[in-house]
N, C-alpha and C positions, 0 to 999 in steps of 0.2 A: 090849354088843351093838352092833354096826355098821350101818350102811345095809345092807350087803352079805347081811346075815343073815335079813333083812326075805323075805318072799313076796312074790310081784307078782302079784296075782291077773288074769288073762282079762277080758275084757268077759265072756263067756260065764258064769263063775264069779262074777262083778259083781252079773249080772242075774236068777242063780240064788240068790245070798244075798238080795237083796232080796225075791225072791218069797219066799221061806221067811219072811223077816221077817213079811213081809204077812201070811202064813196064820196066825204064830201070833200076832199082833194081831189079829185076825179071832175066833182059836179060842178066844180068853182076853177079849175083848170079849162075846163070845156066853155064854163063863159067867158073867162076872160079868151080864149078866143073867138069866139060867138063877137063878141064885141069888137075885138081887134080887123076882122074880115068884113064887121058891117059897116066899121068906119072906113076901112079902106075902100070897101063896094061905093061906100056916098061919096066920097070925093072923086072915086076915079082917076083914070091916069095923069088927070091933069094935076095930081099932087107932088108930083115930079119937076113937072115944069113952071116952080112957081121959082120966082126969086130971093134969094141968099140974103 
C-alpha cells in the first residue's frame, strides 16, 4: 500500500470521529457502572460479611 492509497480525512470528519469516540466511552463507562451497582444491589451488605 502507498501513501497515495491512504484517506485524508476533513477537519469536519476529524471532529465527527472524535465525538463518536466520546459517546461510546461515555456509553461503555456508564455500563460498566450499571453493572458494577447491580452486582453490588444483588448481593447486598452481606458481601462484607463473608469470610477471608
Amino acid at each position: 500500500m502507498t501513501n497515495n492509497d491512504l484517506v485524508t480525512m476533513t477537519d469536519k470528519q476529524k471532529k465527527a470521529r472524535r465525538s463518536r469516540n466520546i459517546a461510546i466511552g461515555l456509553a461503555l463507562g456508564a455500563l460498566v457502572i450499571i453493572f458494577y451497582i447491580a452486582t453490588i444491589a444483588k448481593f447486598g451488605p452481606s458481601i462484607l460479611d463473608r469470610p477471608l
